[in-house]
C-alpha positions as CSV (number, residue, x, y, z in Angstrom):
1,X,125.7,191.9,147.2
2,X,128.8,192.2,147.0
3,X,127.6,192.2,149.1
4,X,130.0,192.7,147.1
5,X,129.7,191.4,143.0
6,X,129.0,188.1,144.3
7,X,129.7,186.8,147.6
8,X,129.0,188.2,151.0
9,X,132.3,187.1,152.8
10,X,132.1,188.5,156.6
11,X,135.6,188.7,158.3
12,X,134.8,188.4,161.9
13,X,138.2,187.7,163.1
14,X,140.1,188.6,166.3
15,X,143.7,189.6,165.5
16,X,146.1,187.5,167.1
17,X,149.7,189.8,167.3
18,X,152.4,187.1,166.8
19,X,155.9,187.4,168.9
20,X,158.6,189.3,166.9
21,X,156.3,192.2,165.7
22,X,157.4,195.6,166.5
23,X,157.1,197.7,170.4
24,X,154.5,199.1,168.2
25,X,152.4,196.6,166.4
26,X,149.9,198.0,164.8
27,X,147.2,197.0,167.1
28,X,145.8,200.6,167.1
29,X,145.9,200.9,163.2
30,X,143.7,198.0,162.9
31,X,141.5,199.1,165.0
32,X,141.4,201.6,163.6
33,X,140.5,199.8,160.2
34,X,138.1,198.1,161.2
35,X,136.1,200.8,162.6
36,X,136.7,202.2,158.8
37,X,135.3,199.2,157.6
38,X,132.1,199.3,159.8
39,X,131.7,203.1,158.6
40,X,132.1,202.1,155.3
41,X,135.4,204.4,154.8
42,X,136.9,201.3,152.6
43,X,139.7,203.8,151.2
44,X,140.4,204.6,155.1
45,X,140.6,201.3,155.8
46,X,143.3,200.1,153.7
47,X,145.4,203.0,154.5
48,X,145.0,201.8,158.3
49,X,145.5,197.9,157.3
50,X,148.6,198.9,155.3
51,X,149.9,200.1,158.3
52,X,149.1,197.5,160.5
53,X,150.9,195.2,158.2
54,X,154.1,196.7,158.0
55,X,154.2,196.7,161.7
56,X,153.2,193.6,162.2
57,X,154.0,191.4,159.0
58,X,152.6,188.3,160.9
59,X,149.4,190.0,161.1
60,X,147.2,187.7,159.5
61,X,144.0,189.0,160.4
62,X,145.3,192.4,158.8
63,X,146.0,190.8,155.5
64,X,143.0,189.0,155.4
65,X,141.1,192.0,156.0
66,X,143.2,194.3,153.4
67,X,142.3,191.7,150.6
68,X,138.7,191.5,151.4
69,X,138.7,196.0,151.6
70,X,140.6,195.5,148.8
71,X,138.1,193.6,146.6
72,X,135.3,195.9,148.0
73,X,137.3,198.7,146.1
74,X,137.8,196.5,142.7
75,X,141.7,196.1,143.3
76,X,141.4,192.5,142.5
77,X,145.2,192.7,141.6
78,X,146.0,194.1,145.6
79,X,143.4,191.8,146.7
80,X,145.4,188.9,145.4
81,X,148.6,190.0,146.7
82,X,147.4,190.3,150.1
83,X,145.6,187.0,150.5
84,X,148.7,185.5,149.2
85,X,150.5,187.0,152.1
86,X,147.7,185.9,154.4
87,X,148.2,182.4,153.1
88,X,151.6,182.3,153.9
89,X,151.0,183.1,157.3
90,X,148.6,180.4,157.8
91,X,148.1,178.1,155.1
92,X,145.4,176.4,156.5
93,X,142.8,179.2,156.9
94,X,139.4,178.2,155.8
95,X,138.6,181.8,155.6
96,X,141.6,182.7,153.3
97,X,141.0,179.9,151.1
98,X,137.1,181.3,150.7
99,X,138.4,185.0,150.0
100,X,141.1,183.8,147.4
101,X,138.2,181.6,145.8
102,X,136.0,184.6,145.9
103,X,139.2,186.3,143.6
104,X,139.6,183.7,141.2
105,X,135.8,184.3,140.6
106,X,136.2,187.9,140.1
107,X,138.4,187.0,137.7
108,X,136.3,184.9,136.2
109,X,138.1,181.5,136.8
110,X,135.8,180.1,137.9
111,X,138.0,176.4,137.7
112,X,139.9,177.9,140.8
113,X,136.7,179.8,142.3
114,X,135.1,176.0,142.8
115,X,138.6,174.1,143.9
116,X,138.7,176.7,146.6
117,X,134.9,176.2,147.7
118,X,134.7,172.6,147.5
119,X,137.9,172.1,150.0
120,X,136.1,174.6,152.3
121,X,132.1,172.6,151.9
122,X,134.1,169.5,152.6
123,X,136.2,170.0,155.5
124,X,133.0,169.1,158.0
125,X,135.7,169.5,160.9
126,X,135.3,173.4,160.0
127,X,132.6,175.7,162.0
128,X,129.0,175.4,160.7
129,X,129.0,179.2,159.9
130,X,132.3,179.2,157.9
131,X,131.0,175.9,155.3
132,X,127.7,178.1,155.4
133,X,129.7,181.1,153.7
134,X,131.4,178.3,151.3
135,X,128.1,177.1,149.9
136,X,126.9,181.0,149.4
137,X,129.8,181.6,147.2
138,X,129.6,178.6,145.8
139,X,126.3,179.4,145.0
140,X,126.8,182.9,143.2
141,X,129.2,180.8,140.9
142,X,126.7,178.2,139.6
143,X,124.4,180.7,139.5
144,X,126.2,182.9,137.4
145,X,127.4,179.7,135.4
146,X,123.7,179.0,134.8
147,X,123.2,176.0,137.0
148,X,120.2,177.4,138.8
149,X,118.9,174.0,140.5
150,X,122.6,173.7,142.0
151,X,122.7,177.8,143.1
152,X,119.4,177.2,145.1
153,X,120.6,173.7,146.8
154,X,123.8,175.7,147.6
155,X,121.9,178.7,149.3
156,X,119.3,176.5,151.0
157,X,122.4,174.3,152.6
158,X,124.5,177.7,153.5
159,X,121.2,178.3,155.6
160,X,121.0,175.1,156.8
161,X,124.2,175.6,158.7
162,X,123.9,179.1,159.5
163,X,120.3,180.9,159.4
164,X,121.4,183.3,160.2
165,X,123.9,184.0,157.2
166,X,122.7,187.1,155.0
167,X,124.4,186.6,152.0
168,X,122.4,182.9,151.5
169,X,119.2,185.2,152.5
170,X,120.0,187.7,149.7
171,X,121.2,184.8,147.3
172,X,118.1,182.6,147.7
173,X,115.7,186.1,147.5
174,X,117.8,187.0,144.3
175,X,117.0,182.9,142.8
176,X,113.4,183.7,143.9
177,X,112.9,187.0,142.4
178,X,114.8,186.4,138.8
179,X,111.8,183.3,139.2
180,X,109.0,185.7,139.5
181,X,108.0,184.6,142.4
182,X,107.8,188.3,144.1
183,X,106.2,187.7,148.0
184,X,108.7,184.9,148.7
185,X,111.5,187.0,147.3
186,X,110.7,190.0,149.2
187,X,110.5,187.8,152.3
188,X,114.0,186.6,151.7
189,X,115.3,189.9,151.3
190,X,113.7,191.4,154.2
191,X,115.5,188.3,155.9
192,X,119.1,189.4,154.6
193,X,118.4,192.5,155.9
194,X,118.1,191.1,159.5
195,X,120.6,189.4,159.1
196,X,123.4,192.2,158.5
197,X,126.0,193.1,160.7
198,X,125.3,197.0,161.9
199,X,127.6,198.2,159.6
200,X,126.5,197.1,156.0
201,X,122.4,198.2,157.4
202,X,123.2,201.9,156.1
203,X,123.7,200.8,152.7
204,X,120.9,198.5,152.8
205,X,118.7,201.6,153.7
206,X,120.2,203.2,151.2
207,X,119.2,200.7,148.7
208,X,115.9,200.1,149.3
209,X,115.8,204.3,148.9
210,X,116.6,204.4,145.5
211,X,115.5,201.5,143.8
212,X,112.2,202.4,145.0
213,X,109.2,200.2,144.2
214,X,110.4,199.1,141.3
215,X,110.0,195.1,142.1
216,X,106.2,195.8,142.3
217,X,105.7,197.2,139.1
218,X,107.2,194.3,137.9
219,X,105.0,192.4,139.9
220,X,102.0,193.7,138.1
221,X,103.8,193.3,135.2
222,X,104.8,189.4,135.5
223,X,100.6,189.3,136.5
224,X,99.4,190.9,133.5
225,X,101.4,188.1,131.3
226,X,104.0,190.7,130.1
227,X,105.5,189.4,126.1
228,X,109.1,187.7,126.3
229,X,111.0,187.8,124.0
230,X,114.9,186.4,123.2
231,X,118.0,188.5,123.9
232,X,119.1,187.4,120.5
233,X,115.9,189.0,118.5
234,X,115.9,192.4,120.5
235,X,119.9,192.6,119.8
236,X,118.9,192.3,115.7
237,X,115.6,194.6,116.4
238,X,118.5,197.3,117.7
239,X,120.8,196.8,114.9
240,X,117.9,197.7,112.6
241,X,116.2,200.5,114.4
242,X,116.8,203.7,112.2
243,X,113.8,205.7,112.9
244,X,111.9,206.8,115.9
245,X,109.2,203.9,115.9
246,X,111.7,201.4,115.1
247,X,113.5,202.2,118.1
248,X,110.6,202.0,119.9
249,X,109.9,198.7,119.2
250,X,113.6,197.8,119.8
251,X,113.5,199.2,123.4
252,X,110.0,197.2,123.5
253,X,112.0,194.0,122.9
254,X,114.7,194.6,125.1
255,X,111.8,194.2,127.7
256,X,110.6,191.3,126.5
257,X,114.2,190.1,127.2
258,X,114.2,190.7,130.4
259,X,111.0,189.4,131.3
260,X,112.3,186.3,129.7
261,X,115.8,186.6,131.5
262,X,115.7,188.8,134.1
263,X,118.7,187.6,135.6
264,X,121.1,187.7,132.4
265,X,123.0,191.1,133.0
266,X,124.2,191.1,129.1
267,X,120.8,192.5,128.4
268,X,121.0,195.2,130.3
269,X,124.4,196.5,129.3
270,X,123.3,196.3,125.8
271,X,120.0,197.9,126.3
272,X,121.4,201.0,127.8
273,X,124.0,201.2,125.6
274,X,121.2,201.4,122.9
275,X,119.1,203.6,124.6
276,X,121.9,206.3,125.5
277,X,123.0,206.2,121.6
278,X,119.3,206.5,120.7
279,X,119.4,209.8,123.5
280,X,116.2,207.6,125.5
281,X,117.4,208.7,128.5
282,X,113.7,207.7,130.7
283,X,115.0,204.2,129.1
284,X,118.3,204.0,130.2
285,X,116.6,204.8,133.8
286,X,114.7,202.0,133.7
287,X,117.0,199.5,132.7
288,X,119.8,200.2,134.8
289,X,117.0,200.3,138.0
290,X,115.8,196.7,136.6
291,X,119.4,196.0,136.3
292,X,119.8,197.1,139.8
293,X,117.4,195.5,141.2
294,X,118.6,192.4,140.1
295,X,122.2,192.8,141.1
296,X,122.2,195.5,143.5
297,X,125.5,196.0,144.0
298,X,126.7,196.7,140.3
299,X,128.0,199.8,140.4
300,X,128.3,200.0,136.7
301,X,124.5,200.2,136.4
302,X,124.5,202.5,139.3
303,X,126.5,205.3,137.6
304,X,124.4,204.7,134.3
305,X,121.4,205.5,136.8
306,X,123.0,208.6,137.9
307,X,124.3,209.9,134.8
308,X,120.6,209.3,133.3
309,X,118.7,211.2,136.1
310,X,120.5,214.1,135.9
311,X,119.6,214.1,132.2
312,X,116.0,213.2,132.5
313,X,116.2,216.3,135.3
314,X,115.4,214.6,138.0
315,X,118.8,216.2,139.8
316,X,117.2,216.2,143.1
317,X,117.7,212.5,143.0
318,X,120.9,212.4,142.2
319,X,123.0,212.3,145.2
320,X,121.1,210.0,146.8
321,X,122.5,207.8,144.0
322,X,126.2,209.5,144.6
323,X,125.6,207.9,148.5
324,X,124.8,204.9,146.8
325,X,127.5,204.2,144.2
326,X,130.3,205.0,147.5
327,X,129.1,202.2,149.2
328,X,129.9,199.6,146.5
């Protein structure tokens, strides 16, 4: 909530200007950026950040904040380059070494991802609410490694130092809801929405909008004892579905995989991909919305969503969605 694919890393930095910049430098640009970044104008942003660091090219507040905008866009590669610069600048920023572990997790090296975060969790000189964003991240990565006991000790330790930390609100209410356990998951996520800055609320409206009330259907759902079944045996139901009620019974199982792993994102990808080559387009809608609900922030499953609206015909609700996907 990624939010960003992950981590929720909050840059709340003043910009120190070192001696030897420019008569003009760049102050006013990144101010300017980060009034873009509060609106949500990421692509403004980095056009002002840019700026700002080419003015002032010991900025490092600016580069920081261009690698974080940066990874909101997906430009992992730009992302990299700038927190390299920022590194360079000051070598010792906890907050640097968080956003370039947060990359190396994007990336999926996730050998990095925890080098980064454990130098962070165990510098106990550093300020309670920077460790508290360390064991967040580090969180999302055991989490999506599978190592659900060590995800939820990592959230309930970010809050430990910092309750007031959104990202381990939205982290713990994800562990809880991919659990079942619906009231204390929608209490944690009504948490994390406290919890925001001002400037990520507007998405979080907007995401409560379209995903609707999905989470208590599957609440009635989970009570009614709904059938699970294994990823593996709804993938070979697909591969066999030729006619209309063998299909049916394929999408069926794809259901019973995600009741059984309703955190495992796999299964959604290769349910909708099923369904849109089957033309079950009231399908593909609800899988990318449980997908969704899981990960809010995947924008992959959000443009699936749109895509399959305005082919079920429910175009009204479309740009709502289009809102949506440009604040991911």
């Amino acid at each position: 909530m990624n939010v960003f694919k992950g981590f929720l890393i909050a840059s709340a930095l003043l910009s120190v200007f070192i001696a030897g910049c420019a008569n003009d430098d760049g102050s006013k640009d990144y101010g300017a950026a980060r009034q873009a970044i509060e609106e949500g104008r990421y692509e403004d942003a980095v056009s002002f950040l840019e700026r700002a660091c080419v003015k002032c090219p010991t900025n490092f507040a600016a580069f920081l904040d261009l690698s974080v905008t940066h990874l909101r866009l997906g430009n992992k590669v730009k992302a990299e380059g700038a927190i390299t610069k920022a590194l360079k600048i000051n070598p010792e920023s906890a907050e640097a070494v968080i956003v370039e572990g947060q990359i190396a997790y994007e990336k999926e090296d996730y050998t990095h991802a925890y080098a980064n975060l454990d130098y962070v969790i165990e510098e106990k000189s550093l300020p309670n609410k920077v460790r508290s964003i360390a064991y967040v991240s580090r969180s999302v990565v055991k989490y999506v490694e599978k190592d659900f006991d060590g995800a939820k000790i990592d959230a309930l330790m970010a809050l430990s130092l910092n309750q007031r930390n959104a990202a381990a609100w939205n982290q713990i209410g994800i562990i809880s809801r991919d659990s079942r356990y619906f009231e204390a998951a929608n209490l944690q996520f009504a948490m994390a929405g406290r919890c925001l800055p001002v400037g990520d609320l507007r998405r979080e409206r907007i995401e409560n909008k379209v995903l609707g009330d999905l989470r208590k259907r599957l609440e009635i759902e989970a009570s009614k004892g709904a059938k699970k079944v294994t990823f593996a045996e709804a993938k070979k139901l697909a591969s066999l579905a030729k006619k209309a009620a063998a299909v049916d019974k394929a999408l069926a199982a794809y259901r019973g995989a995600m009741n059984s792993e309703p955190f495992n994102q796999d299964i959604y990808v290769s349910a909708i991909k099923f369904a849109k080559q089957n033309g079950r387009w009231p399908a593909v809608v609800e899988f990318a919305q449980r997908s969704l609900l899981h990960e809010p922030g995947n924008k992959a499953s959000a443009k699936q969503m749109k895509e399959a609206l305005y082919k079920v015909g429910r175009r009204s609700e479309v740009a709502a969605w289009e809102e949506y996907i440009s604040t991911l």
